[in-house]
N, C-alpha and C positions, 0 to 999 in steps of 0.2 A: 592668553587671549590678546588680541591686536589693540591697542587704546594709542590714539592719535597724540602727538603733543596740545591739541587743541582740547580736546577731553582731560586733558592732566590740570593745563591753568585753570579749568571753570571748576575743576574739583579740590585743588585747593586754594580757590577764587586768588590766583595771582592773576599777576601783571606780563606781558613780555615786553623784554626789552631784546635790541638788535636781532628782530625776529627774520629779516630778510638774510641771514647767515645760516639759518635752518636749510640743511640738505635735505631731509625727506619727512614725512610726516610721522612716524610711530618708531616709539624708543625699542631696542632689545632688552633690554635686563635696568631692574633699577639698582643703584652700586652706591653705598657711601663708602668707601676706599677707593681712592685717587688710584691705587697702584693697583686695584684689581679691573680699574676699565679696559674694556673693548669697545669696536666700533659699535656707535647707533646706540651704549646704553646711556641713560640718565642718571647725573652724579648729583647725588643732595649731601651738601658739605652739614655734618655736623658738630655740629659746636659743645667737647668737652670738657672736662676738669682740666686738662695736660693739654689740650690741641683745640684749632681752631678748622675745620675741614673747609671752612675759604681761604685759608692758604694754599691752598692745593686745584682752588679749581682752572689756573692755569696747564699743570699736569694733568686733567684729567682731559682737558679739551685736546692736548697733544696727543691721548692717546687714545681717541674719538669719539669722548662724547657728543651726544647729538644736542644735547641741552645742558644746562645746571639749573637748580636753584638758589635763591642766594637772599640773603636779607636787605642786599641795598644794592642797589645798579651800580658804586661807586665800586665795589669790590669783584665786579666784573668786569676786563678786557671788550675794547669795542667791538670786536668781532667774534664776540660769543654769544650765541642765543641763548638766552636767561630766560626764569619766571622767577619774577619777587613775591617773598613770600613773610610775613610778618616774621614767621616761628621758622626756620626748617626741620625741626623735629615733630613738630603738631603739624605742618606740612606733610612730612612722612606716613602719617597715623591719618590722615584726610583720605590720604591718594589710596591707603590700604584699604580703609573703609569703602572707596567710591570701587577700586578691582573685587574686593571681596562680591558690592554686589551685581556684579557681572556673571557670578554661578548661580545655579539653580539648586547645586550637590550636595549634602548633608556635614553640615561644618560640626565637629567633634571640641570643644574645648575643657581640658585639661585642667586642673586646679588643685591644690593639698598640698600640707604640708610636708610631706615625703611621700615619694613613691610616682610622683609624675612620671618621670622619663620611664622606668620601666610599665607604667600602666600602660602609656603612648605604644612601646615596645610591642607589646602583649597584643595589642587591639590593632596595630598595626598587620601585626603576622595572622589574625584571625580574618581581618576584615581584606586583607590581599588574596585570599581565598577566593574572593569572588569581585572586588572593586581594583581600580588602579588607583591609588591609594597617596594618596601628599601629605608629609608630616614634619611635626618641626623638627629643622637639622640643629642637633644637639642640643643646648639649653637656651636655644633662641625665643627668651619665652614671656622679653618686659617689653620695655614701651620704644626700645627699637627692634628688636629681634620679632616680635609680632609681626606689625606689620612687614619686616623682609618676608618672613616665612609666610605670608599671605600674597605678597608682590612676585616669589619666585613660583606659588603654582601654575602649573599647565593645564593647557586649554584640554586635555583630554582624561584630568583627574574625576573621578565617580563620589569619591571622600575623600576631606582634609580632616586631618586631627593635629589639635594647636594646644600646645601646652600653655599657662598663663601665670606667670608668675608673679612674685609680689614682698615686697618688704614694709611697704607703708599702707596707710589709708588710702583708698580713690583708684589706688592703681590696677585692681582685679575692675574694678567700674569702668575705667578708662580703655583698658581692652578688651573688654567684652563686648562694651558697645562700638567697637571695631570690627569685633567677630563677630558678632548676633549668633551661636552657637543653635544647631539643634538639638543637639544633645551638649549637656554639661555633666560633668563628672567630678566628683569632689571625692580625694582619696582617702584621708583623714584630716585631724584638725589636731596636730601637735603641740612643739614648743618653737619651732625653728621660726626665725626672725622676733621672737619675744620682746629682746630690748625694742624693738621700733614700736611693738603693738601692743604691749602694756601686758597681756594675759592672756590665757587661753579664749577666754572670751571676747576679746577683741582681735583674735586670731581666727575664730570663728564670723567675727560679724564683717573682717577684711573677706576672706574666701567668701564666701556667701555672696559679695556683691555681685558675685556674676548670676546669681537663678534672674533676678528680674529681665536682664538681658537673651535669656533662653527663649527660643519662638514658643510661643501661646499653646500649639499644638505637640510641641518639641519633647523631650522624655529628659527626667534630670537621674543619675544615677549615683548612689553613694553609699559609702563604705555604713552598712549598718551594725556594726559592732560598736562604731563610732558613739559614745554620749553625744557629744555635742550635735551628730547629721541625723541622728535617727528620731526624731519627734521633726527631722522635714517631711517625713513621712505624711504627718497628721497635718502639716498646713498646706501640701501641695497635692494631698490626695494622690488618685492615682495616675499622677503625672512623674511620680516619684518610684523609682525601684533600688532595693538595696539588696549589696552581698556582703556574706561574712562566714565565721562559722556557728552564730545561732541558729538555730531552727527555723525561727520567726523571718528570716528575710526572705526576699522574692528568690534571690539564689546562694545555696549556702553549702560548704563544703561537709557530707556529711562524715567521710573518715580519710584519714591519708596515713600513708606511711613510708619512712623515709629507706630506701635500697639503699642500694651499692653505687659508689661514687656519687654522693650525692641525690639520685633522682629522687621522682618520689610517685608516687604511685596515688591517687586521689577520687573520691566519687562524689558529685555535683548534685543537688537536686535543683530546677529550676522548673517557670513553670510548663516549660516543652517535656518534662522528665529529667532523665537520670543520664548521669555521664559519667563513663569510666576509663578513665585513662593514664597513661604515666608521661612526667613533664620531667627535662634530662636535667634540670637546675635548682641548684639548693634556696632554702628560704620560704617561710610558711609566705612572706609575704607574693610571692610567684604564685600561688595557689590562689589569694585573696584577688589576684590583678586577671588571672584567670578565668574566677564566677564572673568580675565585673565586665568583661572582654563577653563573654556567654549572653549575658543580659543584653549587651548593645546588638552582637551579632543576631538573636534571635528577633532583636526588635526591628534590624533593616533585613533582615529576610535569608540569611544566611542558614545554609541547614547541616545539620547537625553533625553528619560526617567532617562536612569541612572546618565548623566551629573545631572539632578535636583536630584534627590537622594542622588547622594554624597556629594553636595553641601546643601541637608537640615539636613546629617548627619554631616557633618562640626561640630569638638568643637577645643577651643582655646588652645593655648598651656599656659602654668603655668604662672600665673603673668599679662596676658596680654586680660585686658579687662574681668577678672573671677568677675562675679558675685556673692556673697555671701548674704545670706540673714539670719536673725540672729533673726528669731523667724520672727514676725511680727514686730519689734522694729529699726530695722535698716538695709540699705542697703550699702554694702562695693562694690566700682569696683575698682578693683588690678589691674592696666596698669603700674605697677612698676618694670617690667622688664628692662627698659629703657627709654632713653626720649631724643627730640631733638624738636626744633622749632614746627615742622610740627606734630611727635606726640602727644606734649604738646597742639596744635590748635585740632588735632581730638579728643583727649581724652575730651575736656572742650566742643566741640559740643557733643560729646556723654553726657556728664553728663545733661546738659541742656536739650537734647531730653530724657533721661529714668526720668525725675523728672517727679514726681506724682504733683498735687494741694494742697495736704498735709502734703507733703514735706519740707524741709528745704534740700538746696544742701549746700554742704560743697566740695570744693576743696585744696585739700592736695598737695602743687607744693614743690618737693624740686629742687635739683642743676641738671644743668645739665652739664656733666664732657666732658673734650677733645674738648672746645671750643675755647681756645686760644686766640689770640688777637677779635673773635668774640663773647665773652663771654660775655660781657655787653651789648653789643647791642641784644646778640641772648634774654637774660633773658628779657633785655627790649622791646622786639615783646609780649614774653608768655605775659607780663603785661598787653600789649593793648588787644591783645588776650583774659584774665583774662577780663575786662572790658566790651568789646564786647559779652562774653558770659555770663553775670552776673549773677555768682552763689551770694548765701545768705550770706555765708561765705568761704573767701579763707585763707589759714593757708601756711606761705610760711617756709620754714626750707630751713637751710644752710648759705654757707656765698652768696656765687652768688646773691641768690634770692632775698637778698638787695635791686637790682638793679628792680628786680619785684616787688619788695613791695612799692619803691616810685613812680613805675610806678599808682599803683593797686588805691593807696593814694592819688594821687592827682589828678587822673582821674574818679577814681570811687567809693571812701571815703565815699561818702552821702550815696550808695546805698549797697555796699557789705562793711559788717565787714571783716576787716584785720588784720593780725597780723603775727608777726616774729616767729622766732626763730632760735640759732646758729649751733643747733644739733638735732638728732632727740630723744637724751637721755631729754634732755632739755623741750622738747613738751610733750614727755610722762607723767611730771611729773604736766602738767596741764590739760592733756586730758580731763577730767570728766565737764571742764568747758565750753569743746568745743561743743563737742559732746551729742546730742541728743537723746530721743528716736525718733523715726521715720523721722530722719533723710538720707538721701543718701550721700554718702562719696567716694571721687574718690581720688586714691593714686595714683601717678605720679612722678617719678624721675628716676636719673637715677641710675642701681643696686647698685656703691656701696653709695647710702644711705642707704641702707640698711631698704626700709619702708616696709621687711612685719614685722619689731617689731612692726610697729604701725597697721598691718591690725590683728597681734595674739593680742595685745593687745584691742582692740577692741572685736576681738570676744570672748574674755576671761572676757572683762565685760560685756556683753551684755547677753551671753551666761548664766551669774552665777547669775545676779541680777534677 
């Protein structure tokens, strides 16, 4: 939508300076990377750990911005049109708030401790069945990726769905009440960011902050297998809907079973009825992201042929749960986007369910970061976990996983081959001895391990031999 330079300073009540340099009234695109501008868009320099993005607003004016922002007119060229503004980051988060409320369309916000981006995924491909659809591009999901992915919708979006993410206190508060969300969705309530949040239950009372910011009329939706989301139920009445595979939710898986290559095959009870259909991607959690995809779909008016459709078009977002297959010779699943307790527990039931009889499973577990004083105990669950689902061989990298590996060792030593490693440069350099032909291999960590050097490496041998 069209919003004037004039409508931008009263909405994050600055100032212009050398406003008679203004060539026309209404920016294209709003940018904080100097080197991604074009003509007419608006550059708001932010100020990092590493960088100061008023260094750069020379370079952005060469390369046409119509405006900047900036914290002091002194750090502006005279012939640049400026709006000063105290913050530029809480400037940014202003301007998203005052564009967000220029729609009328149903804003979807996003929340949980795993499983956002694919739930986003899910309800994207169900609700493109019938909406033209804007959603956050990749994990643009804190207190600046918010507002971008709010500033880049189009004037002719039906739905937005905004993921929300979070490591401290305030910050699920602080963009919600950016978003005002009609619908909220809360996936689960894990262990992931732990060191910042003390405990599950301050992990809970962080997510949580966005119900108050949900419109009065709005529908809040959440994982009711959940302990901690399911007695929202009883204090939100029925404004509240949950899925899972108990009985008792409003939509709940009532049998699946997992095919060939992976698929899986699933019946739904919700309260339109029954749904039966097969989804082409491994992992119960697909199934769970599913019902909850059903529930929103039925509640903006989506009917039911195409709730199934969009839900058999469903594919995953990068890293997470991607299958590869590498001639006939070997099978790579890349759930390396991240990792925490619970998706280190589904990715190990996934690996277990897509293994063939001919197979050899290999699980690849590195660290998982932002665990704090629950670091050793969280690695020492994956362990049991590791155990419980007995791959052939498990390959542990990191320092953390130490903690996994004496787990793996002394509980499950007879039966799965284990082995270390401190780095993941370190593993590479024995790769060839690990891995198999016809092997399946599940990469699991959390990003900065940085494992797809070992999923290119992989296909770079497999591929050439």
């Amino acid at each position: 939508k069209r919003i004037s330079i004039e409508q931008i300073a009263k909405a994050v009540e600055g100032t212009f300076i050398h406003k008679e340099f203004l060539k026309q009234g209404y920016i294209n695109r709003v940018i904080i990377d100097s080197r991604q501008v074009q003509k007419n868009d608006l550059y708001i320099p932010i100020v990092g750990e590493r960088f100061d993005g008023h260094d750069f607003i020379n370079e952005a004016n060469r390369a046409g911005a119509i405006c900047v922002f900036s914290r002091s007119g002194e750090e502006v060229p005279k012939d640049v049109p400026a709006i000063i503004v105290k913050d530029t980051k809480k400037a940014l988060g202003d301007l998203a708030a005052f564009y967000r409320q220029q729609f009328t369309i149903p804003f979807i916000g996003i929340t949980g401790s795993v499983g956002k981006t694919s739930s986003k995924e899910m309800l994207a491909s169900i609700l493109e069945t019938k909406f033209i659809v804007h959603k956050t591009d990749g994990n643009y999901n804190n207190d600046i990726g918010l507002p971008l992915s709010i500033l880049s919708l189009e004037s002719d979006a039906e739905v937005a769905i905004i993921e929300l993410g979070m490591n401290h206190f305030g910050e699920i508060d602080y963009l919600a009440s950016i978003l005002k969300p009609e619908i909220g969705v809360i996936t689960n309530i894990g262990l992931s960011h732990i060191e910042f949040l003390g405990s599950q239950e301050g992990i809970f009372k962080a997510k949580t902050e966005m119900l108050p910011h949900i419109q009065q009329e709005g529908l809040i939706v959440v994982n009711g297998d959940d302990a901690y989301l399911r007695p929202l139920k009883n204090q939100y009445g029925r404004r509240v809907k949950t899925y899972g595979y108990d009985e008792e939710n409003d939509g709940c898986v009532v049998n699946y079973q997992v095919l060939d290559e992976g698929r899986q095959k699933m019946t739904v009870a919700s309260d339109r009825g029954i749904y039966s259909l097969t989804v082409d991607y491994p992992g119960e959690h697909i199934l769970l992201n599913a019902v909850g995809g059903i529930l929103i779909g039925e509640y903006l008016g989506i009917e039911k042929e195409n709730i199934i459709k969009g839900i058999q078009k469903y594919e995953p977002a990068k890293m997470r749960l991607n299958e590869y297959n590498i001639g006939n010779r070997l099978r790579i699943i890349d759930d390396a986007y991240n990792a925490s307790v619970d998706s280190m527990t589904g990715a190990l039931k996934t690996l277990g369910a897509l293994k063939k009889t001919t197979e050899r499973s290999v699980a690849i577990l590195g660290s998982m970061f932002e665990m704090g004083s629950y670091s050793k105990k969280g690695h020492e669950q994956v362990g049991h976990k590791v155990v419980e689902s007995r791959p052939d061989v498990c390959i542990l990298i990191g320092e953390e996983t130490k903690w996994t590996y004496d787990v793996v060792r002394r509980f499950g030593g007879e039966v799965i081959q284990t082995y270390y490693y401190n780095n993941v440069e370190e593993f590479l350099e024995s790769i060839e001895e690990h891995i198999l032909d016809y092997d399946i291999v599940l990469l699991k960590a959390s990003r900065g391990m940085a494992f797809e050097k070992i999923r290119e490496a992989l296909i770079g041998k497999f591929e050439v031999e």
